[in-house]
ROMARBA-869985 format. One record per residue (C-alpha): residue in three letters; z, x, y. Coordinates in steps of 0.02 Angstrom, whole numbers, plus 50000, padded with zeros to 5 digits. Example, Ala and Ser with C-alpha at 12.3 -4.5 7.8 and 13.67 -1.06 7.14 Angstrom:
<atoms>
Ala503905061549775 Ser503575068449947 
</atoms>
This chain:
<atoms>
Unk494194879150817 Unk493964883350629 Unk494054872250482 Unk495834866550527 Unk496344864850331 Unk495884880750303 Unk495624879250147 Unk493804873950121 Unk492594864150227 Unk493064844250249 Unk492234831550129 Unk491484817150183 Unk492604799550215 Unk491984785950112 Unk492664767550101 Unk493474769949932 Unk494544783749998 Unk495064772150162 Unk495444759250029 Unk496604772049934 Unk497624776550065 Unk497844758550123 Unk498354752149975 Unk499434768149903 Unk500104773250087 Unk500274791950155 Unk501524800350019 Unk500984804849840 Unk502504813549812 Unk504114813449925 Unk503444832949959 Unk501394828949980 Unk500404819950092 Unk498974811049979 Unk497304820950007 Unk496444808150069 Unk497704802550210 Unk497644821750276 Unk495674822150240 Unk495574808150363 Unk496094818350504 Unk495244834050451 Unk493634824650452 Unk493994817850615 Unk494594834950686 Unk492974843850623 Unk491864830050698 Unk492754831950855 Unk492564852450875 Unk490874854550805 Unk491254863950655 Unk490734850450528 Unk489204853150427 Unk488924837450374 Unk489134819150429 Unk490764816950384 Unk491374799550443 Unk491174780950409 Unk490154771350538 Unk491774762550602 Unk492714779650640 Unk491024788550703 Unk491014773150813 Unk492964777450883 Unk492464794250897 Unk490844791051015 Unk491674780151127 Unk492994793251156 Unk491974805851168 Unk490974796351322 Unk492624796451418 Unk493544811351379 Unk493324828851353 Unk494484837851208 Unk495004854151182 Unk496244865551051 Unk497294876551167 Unk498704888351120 Unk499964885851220 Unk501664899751250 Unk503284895151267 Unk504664903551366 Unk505134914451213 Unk503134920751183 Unk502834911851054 Unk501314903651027 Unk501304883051006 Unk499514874550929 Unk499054859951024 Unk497644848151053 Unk497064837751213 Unk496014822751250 Unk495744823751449 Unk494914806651529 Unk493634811751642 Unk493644797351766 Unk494364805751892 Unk495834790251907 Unk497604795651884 Unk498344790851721 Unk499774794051595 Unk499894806651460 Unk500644804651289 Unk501484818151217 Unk501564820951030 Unk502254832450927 Unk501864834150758 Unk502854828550609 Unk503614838950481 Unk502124840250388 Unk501114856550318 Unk499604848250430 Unk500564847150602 Unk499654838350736 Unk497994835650628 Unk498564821950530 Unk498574810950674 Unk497074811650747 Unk496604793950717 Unk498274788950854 Unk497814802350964 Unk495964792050985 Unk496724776550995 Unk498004781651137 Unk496264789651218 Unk495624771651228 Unk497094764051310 Unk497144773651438 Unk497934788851419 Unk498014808251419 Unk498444816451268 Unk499154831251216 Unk499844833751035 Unk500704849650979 Unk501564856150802 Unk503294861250840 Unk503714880550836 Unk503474887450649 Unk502664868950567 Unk501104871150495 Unk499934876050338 Unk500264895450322 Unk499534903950162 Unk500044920850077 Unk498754934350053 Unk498894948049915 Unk499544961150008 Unk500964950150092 Unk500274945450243 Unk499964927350285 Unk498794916550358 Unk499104902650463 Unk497904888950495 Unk497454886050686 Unk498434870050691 Unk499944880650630 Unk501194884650767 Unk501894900550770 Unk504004905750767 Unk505264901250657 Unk505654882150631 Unk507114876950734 Unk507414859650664 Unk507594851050845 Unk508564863550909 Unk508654871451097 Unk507004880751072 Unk506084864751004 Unk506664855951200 Unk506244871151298 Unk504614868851196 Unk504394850951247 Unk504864855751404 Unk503544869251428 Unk502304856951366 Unk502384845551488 Unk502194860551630 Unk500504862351529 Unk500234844651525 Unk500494842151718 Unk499424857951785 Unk497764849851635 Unk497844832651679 Unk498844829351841 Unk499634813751749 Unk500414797651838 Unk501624796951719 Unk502374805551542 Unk502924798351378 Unk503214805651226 Unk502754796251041 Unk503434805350889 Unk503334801550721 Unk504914807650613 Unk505264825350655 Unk504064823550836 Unk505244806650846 Unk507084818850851 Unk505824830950977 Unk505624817351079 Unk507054809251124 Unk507854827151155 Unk506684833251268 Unk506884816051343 Unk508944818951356 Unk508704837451409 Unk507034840451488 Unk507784849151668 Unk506794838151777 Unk507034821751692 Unk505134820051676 Unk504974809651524 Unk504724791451560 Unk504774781751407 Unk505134787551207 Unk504134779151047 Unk505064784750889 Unk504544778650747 Unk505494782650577 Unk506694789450679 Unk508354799450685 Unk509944798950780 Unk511234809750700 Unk510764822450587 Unk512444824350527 Unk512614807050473 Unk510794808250394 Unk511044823150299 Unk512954825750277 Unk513714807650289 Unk515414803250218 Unk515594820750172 Unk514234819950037 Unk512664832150054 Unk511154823750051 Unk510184837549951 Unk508864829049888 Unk508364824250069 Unk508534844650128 Unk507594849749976 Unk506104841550034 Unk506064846550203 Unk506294863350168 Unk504894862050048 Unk503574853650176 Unk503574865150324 Unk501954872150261 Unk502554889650181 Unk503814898750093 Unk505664898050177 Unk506054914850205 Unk504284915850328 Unk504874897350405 Unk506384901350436 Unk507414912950543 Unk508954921650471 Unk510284911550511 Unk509364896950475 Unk509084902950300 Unk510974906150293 Unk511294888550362 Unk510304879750220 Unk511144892650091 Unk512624885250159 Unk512274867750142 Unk511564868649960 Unk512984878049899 Unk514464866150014 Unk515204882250094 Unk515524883150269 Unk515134864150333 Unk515934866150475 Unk514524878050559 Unk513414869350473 Unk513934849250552 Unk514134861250736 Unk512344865250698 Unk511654848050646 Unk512714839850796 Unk511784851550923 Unk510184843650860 Unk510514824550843 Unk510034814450994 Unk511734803950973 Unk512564821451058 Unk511644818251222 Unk511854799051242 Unk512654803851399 Unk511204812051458 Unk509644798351424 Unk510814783151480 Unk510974795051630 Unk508784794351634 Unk508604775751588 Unk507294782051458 Unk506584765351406 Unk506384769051203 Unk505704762351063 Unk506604763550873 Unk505784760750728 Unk506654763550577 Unk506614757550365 Unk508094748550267 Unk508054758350127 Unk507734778150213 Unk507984791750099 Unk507794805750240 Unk508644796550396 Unk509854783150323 Unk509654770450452 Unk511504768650520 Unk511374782950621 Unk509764776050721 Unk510724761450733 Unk512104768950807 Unk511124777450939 Unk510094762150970 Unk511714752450989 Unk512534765051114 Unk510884767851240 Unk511004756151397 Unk509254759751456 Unk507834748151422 Unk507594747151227 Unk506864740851061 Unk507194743150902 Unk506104736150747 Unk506874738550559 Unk505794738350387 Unk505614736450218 Unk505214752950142 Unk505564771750167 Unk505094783950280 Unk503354781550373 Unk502764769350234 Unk502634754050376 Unk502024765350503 Unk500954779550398 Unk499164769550389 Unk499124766750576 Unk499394782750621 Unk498014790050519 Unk496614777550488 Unk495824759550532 Unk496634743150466 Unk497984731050520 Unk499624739650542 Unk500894730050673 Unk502224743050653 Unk500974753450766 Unk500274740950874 Unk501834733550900 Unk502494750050971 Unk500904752151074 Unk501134735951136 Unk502794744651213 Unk501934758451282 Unk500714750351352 Unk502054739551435 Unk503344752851517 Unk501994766951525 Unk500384757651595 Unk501264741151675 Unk500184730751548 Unk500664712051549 Unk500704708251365 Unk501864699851222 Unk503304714851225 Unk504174710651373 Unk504514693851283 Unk505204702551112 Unk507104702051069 Unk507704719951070 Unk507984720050900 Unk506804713450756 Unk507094715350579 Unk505794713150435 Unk506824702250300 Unk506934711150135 Unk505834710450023 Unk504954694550123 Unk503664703150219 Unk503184685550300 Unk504904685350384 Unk505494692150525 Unk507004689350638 Unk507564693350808 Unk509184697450886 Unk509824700851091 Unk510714715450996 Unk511134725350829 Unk512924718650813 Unk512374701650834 Unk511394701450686 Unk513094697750590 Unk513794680250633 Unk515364682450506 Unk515844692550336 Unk516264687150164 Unk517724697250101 Unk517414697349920 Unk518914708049808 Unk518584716749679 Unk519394709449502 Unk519524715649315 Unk518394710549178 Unk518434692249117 Unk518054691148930 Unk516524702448970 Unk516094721149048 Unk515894714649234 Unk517414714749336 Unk517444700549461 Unk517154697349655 Unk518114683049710 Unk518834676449859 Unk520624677949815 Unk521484698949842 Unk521654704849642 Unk522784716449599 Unk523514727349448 Unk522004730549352 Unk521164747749339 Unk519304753949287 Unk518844771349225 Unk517354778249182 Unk516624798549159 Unk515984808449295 Unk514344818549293 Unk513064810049216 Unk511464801249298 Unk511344782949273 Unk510134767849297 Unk510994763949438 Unk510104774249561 Unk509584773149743 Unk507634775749718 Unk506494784049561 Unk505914795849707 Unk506234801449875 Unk504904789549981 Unk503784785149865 Unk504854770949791 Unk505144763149947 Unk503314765349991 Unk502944754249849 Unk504194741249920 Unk503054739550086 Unk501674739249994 Unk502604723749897 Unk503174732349753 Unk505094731449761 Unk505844741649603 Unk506634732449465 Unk508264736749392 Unk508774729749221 Unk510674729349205 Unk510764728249040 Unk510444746049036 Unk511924749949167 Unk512874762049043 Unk514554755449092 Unk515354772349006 Unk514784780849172 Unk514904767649308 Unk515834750749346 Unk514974735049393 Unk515844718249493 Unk514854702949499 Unk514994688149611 Unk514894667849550 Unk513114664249616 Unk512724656949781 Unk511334659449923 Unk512074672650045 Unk511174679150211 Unk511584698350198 Unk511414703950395 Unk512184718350437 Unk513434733850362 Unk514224729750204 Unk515944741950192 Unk516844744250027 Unk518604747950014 Unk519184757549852 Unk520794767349781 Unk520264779749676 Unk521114793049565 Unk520334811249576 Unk520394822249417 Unk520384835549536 Unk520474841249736 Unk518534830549764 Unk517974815949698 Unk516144809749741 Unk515724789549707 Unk513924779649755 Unk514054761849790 Unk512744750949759 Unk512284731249813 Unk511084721649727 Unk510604704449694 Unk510784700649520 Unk509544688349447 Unk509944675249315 Unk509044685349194 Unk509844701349215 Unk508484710249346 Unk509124714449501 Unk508484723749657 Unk509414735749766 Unk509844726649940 Unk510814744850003 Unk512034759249946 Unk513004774850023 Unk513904789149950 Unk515514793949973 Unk516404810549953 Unk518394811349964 Unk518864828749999 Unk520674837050025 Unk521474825749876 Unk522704827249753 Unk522184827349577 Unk523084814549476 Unk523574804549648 Unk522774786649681 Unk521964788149856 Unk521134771149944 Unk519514776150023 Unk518294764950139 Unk516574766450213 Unk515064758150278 Unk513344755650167 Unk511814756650248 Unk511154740850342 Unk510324729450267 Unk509354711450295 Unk509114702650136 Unk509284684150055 Unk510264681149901 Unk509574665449818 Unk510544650649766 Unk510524655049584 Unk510854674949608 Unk512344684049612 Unk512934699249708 Unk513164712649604 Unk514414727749662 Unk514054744749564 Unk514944760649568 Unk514544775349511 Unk514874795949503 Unk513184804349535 Unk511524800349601 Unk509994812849597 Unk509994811549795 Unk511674819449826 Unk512814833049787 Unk514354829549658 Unk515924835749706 Unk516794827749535 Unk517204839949374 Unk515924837649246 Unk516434824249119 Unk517944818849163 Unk518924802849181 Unk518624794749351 Unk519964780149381 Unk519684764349522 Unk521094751749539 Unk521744739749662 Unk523894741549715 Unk524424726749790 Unk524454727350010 Unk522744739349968 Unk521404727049846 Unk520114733049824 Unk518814724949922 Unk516804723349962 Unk516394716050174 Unk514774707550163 Unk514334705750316 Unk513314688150342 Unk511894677650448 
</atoms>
């Protein structure tokens, strides 16, 4: 196999660059992997197939790759699926002649498919087991040439993208027929990483033989509908940068009525194809189906996900009766995870789910069968960690705080008594500095890296949004804050963002969760009382903070269904106060 960047040959890995991606983490923008994560596994991958030049590696990953290499033999096969087309994998065979397991993996969604990985694939080698890794149908680098042609790199699979759908689980399916003729395995497990996570747990719910044994999925998904089009609001920012990080232009990644799909979901026409479509791919449709299997499964999943909100993981993780874990973190998508997958250094989001694997898969007596199923990093407290017999038992009670008017200042009230009469207003359509994240994943990958963003709410421009503040008091946040609102539409849609923080005494604050929500089908001119759920979150409020209630009209994330500029009004008729559940540890 060729240069699999295809874009030059590989540089050599050096120490600084290993220290770069540890301490900066796998994103440089929320649509680029940083060069020197992906060079990792290029280096690795060249080493591997011969086609390196040079001495590319640091002694410590020329040492993984020797002992490997003395007990397995790899190889780069193409491998067809039912409908012809032609799927890039990669395989790490142990040559011992003893039965033993194989991993599956498919690839992220990531222009470098199954070569980012490498590092995981060598470390699963070790332990014991097979591999195979694949890129899903259509994911991959693919480059335009000047008389429009393209070229795709070899680890480039070839097909139109089918975003999990039914050709993306025949795929998985036809995998493992390759994987069980190559290494004869005792067993089969899949271990997906975002997009290979969805993959996994479908071909798990709908493989026809029920061959999957156990399911790692880290930064995972569980209803792409609730991810992408929750409470009726279109997570566009989120789309935008999936479509931009298959590898290539759209209209070569994507089939027809794909293309039509996405047209429909940027522009808010047709949603009712388009939630069909996204409920054929979430793994919460087949529930039925893996409780059915028993597939013992792993979740892993971040409090503050820009891409998969983490309610719907819950939800799924909540609902499956078969053997299960579930670990939650600070952070965004793949920031706990990313380092291990790619490159030496301490990373217990991995090991942990190893640990797991090695468990259900190789029958390994080690700490997981003692874990809680559910353990949850403590925001932003790195240090802490607790552990529950289930998700709903994470909240012990809720705080039902309502919503008053202003006091002698611009902060309306949360008290413990139902206030009502008053009303807010504020204008639609403007941006404010009340905002989920500065950027899709890289602001949360500066939270696990211990970098929580700062808000100062001084600079809350209360023209746009309206802000409710607590008396202060230390408060155990565990669980799914819901907000209950009345709102007056200027016209047939109104969209509002709700944001939690935890105000400090000098006017900082930090985010502790948020969720849009879009009322559709309204009355302009009619007050309408609206509730829903914010995303989960673990965090402490300190005795001398308060909780601080924002809401707002627009944030960069998600579409706006509200007229441009115009009055938004929030009140609170008696029987209906208006009302913030904090749910409590």
């Amino acid at each position: 196999m060729s240069d699999p960047m295809a874009d030059g040959a590989p540089t050599p890995i050096t120490p600084n660059q290993l220290a770069k991606v540890q301490s900066s983490g796998l994103w440089s923008s929320a649509t680029t992997v940083s060069p020197e994560a992906a060079g990792v596994g290029e280096a690795l991958v060249a080493t591997l197939n011969g086609s390196a030049e040079q001495p590319l590696l640091t002694p410590e990953l020329q040492q993984l790759v020797g002992d490997v290499q003395q007990i397995a033999t790899f190889d780069w096969p193409y491998i067809t699926a039912h409908d012809g087309v032609r799927l890039s994998a990669h395989t790490i065979r142990i040559n011992d002649g003893k039965p033993h397991p194989v991993v599956v993996v498919p690839s992220g969604w990531t222009p470098f498919g199954w070569v980012l990985f490498e590092y995981l694939y060598l470390r699963l080698a070790l332990r014991g087991y097979h591999v195979i890794a694949y890129s899903p149908r259509g994911i991959g680098l693919t480059l335009p040439l000047s008389d429009d042609r393209y070229l795709d790199a070899p680890f480039t699979s070839k097909g139109f993208v089918d975003v999990a759908g039914p050709n993306d689980w025949r795929d998985g399916s036809t995998v493992i027929d390759y994987a069980q003729q190559y290494f004869e395995p005792s067993s089969i497990a899949f271990f997906g990483e975002s997009y290979g996570s969805g993959i996994s747990q479908l071909v798990a719910a709908n493989d026809p033989a029920a061959r999957v044994s156990a399911v790692v999925a880290l930064s995972t998904w569980g209803d792409l509908e609730a991810a992408l089009l929750g409470n009726d609001t279109r997570h566009l920012a989120a789309v935008e940068a999936l479509a931009a990080f298959t590898g290539g232009p759209e209209e070569h990644k994507f089939d027809p009525a794909t293309r039509q799909l996405l047209k429909d979901f940027r522009e808010g026409e047709n949603l009712d194809d388009v939630r069909d479509w996204m409920r054929e791919r979430s793994p919460r449709t087949y529930l039925a189906e893996t409780n059915a299997r028993s597939v013992p499964t792993f979740f892993s999943n971040t409090w503050h996900e820009t891409l998969f909100p983490v309610n719907g993981a819950l939800a799924v993780f909540e609902a499956l009766t078969g053997p299960k874990h579930l670990n939650l973190w600070i952070g965004d998508h793949a920031a706990p995870e990313g380092n291990g997958l790619i490159m030496p250094g301490e990373n217990v989001p991995v090991d942990e789910a190893l640990a797991w694997l090695d468990h259900h898969v190789l029958g390994k007596a080690n700490e997981a069968p003692g874990w809680k199923p559910v353990r949850s990093q403590l925001m932003f407290a790195p240090t802490v960690r607790e552990d529950s017999a289930s998700w709903a038992e994470v909240t012990e009670r809720t705080e039902q705080l309502y919503l008053g008017a202003a006091a002698g200042g611009q902060d309306g009230v949360l008290g413990t008594a139902p206030a009502a009469g008053w009303q807010v207003s504020f204008t639609t359509g403007q941006l404010t500095e009340a905002k989920a994240v500065d950027e899709l994943l890289t602001t949360g990958q500066q939270e696990w890296k211990g970098n929580p963003k700062s808000y100062a709410t001084g600079k809350f421009d209360r023209r746009y949004l309206a802000t409710w503040v607590s008396p202060a008091g230390a408060r155990k946040v565990r669980g799914v804050p819901r907000v209950r609102l009345t709102v007056t539409p200027a016209a047939e849609s109104a969209t509002l963002v709700a944001y939690l923080f935890d105000l400090a005494p000098d006017g900082s604050a930090r985010i502790i969760t948020h969720e849009p929500y879009t009322l559709t089908g309204a009355e302009a001119g009619k007050p309408t009382t609206v509730e829903w759920d914010l995303q989960g979150a673990a965090y402490d409020v300190a005795a001398d903070h308060r909780v601080m209630l924002v809401v707002n009209a627009k944030d960069k994330l998600y579409s706006d269904a509200n007229p441009p500029l115009a009055a938004l009004d929030l009140d609170s008729p008696a029987g209906r106060e208006s009302r913030l559940d904090l749910p409590l540890g």
